[in-house]
C-alpha positions in Angstrom: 78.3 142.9 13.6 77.1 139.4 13.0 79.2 139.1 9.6 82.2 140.8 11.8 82.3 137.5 13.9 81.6 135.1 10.9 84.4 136.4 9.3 86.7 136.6 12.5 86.1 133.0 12.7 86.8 132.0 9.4 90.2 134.2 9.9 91.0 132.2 12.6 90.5 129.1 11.1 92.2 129.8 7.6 95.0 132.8 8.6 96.5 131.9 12.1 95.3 127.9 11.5 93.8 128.1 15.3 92.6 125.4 16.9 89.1 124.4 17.8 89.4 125.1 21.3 91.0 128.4 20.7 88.2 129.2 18.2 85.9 128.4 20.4 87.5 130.9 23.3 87.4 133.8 21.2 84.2 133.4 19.7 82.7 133.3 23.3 84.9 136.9 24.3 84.0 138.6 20.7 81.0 137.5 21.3 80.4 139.2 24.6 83.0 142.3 23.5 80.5 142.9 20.2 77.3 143.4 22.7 79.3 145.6 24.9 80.5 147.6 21.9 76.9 147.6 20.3 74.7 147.8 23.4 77.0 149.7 26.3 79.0 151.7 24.1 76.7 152.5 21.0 80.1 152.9 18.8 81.3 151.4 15.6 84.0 149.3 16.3 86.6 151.7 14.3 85.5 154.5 16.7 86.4 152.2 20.0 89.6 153.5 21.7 92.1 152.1 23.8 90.1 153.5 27.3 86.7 151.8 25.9 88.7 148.5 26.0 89.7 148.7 29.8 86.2 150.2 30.5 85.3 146.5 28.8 87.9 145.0 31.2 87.0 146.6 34.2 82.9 145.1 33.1 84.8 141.4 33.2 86.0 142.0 36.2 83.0 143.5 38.1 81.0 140.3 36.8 83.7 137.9 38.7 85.5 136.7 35.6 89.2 135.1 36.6 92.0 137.0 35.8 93.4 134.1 33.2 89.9 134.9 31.5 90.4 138.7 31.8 94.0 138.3 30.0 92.4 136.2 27.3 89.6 138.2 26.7 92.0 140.9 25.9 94.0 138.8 23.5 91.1 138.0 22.2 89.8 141.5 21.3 93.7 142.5 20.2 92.9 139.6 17.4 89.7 140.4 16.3 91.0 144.3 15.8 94.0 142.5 13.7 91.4 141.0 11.6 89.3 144.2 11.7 92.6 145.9 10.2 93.1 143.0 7.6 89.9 143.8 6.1 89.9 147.6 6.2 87.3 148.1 9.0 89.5 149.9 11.4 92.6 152.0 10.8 94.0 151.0 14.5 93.9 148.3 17.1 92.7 149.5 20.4 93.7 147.0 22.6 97.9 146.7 21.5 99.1 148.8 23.9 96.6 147.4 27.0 98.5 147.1 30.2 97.1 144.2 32.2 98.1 142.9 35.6 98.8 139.2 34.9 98.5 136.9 37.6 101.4 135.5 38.1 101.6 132.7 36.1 101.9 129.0 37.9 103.9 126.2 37.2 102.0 123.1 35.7 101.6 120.0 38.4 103.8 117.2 37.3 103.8 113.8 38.8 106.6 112.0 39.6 108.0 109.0 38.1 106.5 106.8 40.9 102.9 108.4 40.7 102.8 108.2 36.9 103.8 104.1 37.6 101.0 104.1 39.9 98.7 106.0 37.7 99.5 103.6 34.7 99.2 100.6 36.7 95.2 101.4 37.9 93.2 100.1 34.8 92.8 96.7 34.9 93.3 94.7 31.8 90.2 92.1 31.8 87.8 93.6 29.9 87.6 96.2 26.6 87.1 99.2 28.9 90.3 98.9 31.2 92.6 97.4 28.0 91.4 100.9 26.5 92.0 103.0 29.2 95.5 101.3 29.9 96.3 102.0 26.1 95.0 105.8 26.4 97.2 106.5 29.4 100.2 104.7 28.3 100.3 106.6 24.9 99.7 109.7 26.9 102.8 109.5 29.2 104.9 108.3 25.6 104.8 110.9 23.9 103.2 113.8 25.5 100.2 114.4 22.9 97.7 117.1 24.3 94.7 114.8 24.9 92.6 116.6 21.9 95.0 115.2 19.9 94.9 111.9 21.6 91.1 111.6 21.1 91.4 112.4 17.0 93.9 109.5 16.5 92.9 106.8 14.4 93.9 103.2 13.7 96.5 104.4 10.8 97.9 107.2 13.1 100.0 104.9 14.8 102.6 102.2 13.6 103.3 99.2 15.8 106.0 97.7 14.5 107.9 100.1 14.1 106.9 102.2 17.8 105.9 105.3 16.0 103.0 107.3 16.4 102.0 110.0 13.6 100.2 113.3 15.4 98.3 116.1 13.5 99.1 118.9 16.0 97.4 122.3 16.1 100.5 124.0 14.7 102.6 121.0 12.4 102.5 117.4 12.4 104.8 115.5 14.1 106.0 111.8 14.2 106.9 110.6 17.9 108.5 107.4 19.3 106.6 105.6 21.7 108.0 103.1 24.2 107.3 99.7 24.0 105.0 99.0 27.0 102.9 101.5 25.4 102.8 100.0 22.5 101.9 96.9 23.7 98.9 98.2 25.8 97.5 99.6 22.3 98.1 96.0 20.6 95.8 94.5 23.4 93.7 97.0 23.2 93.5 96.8 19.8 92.7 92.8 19.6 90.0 93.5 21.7 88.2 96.7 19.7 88.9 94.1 16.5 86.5 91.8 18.3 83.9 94.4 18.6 84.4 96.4 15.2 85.8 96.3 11.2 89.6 97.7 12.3 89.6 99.8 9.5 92.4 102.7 9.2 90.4 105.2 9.2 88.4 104.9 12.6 88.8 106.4 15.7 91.5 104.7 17.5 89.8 105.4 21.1 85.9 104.8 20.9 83.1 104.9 24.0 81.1 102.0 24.6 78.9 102.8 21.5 81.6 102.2 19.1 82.4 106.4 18.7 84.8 109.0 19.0 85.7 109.4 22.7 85.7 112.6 23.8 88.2 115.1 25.7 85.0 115.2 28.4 85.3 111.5 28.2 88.6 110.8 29.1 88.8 113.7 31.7 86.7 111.6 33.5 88.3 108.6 33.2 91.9 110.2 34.8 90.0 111.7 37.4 88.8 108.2 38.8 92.2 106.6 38.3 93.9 109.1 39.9 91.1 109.1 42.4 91.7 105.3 42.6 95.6 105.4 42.9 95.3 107.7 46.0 97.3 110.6 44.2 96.6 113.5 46.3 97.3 116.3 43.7 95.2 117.9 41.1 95.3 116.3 38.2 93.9 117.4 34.7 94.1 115.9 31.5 97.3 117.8 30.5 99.5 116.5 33.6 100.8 113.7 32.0 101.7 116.0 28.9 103.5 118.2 31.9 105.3 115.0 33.4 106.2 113.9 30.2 108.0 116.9 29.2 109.9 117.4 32.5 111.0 114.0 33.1 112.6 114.1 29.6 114.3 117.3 30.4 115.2 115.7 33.8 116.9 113.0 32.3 119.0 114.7 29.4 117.3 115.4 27.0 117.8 118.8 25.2 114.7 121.5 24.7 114.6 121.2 21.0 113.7 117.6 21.0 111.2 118.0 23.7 109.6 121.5 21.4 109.4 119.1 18.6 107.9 116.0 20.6 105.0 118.7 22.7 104.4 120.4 19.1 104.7 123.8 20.5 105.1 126.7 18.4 107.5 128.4 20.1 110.6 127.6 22.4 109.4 129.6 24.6 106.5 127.4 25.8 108.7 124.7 26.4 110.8 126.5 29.0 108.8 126.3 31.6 110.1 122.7 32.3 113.4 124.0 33.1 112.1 125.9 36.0 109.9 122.9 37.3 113.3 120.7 37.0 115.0 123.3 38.6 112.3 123.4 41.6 112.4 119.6 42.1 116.3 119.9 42.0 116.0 122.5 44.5 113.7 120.2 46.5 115.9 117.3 46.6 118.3 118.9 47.4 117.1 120.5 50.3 115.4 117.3 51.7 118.2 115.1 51.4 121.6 117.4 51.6 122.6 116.9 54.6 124.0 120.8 55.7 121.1 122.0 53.6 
């Protein structure tokens, strides 16, 4: 069973090019869906049918586990049966034709253009920390990067003259314009990590205060206080400025092929949520200031 999940991971990594988080997801569920199989069931995994799966389900459930986690347990289990398949270890995948009650799905939180100026404006420029945290945000809100993509930048990934930044995304790489105030918010910055280390192309663009990597717990951190600090009464996450940055480009013109291209997502799909969150704030406009509305 052991091997099963070695392999599944090296599947994931090499076949459907997944990326670390998602890796790490699914190892967790197969993890837990292997000692349920071994030790609750006592089956094979080729002998596990479509009602052992919900009986799995209905276990997630009784333990308190969220329906998001519920859904992606199942996906995860409807992979690993692919893989199973792929290698000749099971003739059928159990989990294909699993009816699940999704919770309906919500809209991501977006700020508006006047909290995103108030978020941007909190970090104060006077020392390393605040010049980096400035830079962070600004390229955040620029081009829309997921923030485990902003954290494995370095130096080389982004070209100042000519307001470009270079992004390995988790399904293609993409190059992105970025604005000029964010471009100059990494130049400070930049000066200023120059004074501290050897700017060489290859290092992290974004380092902690010992000189590595920051990390995606890192900067979580680091948006909670600003936002904290601005007054911004609405739960923010490290994605929101991905969110805002998406639907303020679609609420200003631009077309949903650009903005696919510019997120990195796989699928058009994905990217159509913004419509329905422009439409909302639309709606809500409209409503608030129409006068016979």
């Amino acid at each position: 069973m052991v091997d099963y999940l070695t392999g599944f991971i090296v599947y994931l990594e090499t076949t459907k090019s997944a990326s670390a988080n998602t890796i790490d997801a699914y190892k967790r569920d197969i993890s837990q869906y292997l000692d349920y199989v071994i030790n609750i069931k006592k089956k094979n995994l080729s002998d596990i049918s479509t009602s052992d799966v919900l009986d799995f389900i209905e276990l997630l459930q009784k333990k308190g586990k969220s329906e998001s986690t519920i859904v992606r347990c199942a996906a995860s289990v409807r992979c690993f049966y692919k893989y199973l398949i792929a290698i000749g270890e099971a003739h059928q995948n159990p989990a294909l034709g699993l009816k699940l009650s999704h919770e309906k799905k919500r809209l991501p939180e977006i700020l508006t253009s006047e909290e995103v100026d108030l978020l941007l404006s909190q970090p104060s420029c006077e020392d390393f920390k605040g010049c980096r945290d400035k830079a962070m945000l600004e390229l955040l809100y620029a081009t829309g990067i997921r923030v485990s993509e902003l954290v494995s930048l370095n130096i080389s990934d982004i070209n100042l003259e000519l307001g470009i930044l270079y992004c390995r995304g988790e399904y293609k790489s993409r190059i992105i314009p970025v604005y000029k105030d964010a471009i100059d918010a990494v130049m400070n910055y930049l000066v200023l990590l120059g004074n501290e280390y050897q700017l060489d192309s290859n290092r992290a663009l974004f380092v902690n205060h010992n000189g590595g990597r920051l990390s995606r717990q890192g900067f979580w951190k680091i948006i909670k206080q600003y936002a904290k600090q601005a007054g911004i009464n609405k739960t923010i996450t490290p994605h929101t400025l991905r969110h805002s940055f998406a639907a303020h480009l679609l609420e200003n013109g631009a077309d949903l092929k650009s903005i696919k291209e510019m997120l990195g997502h796989a699928d058009i799909s994905s990217t159509q949520v913004y419509t329905q969150i422009v439409s909302n704030h639309f709606r809500e406009v409209y409503n608030k200031c129409h006068p016979r509305a």
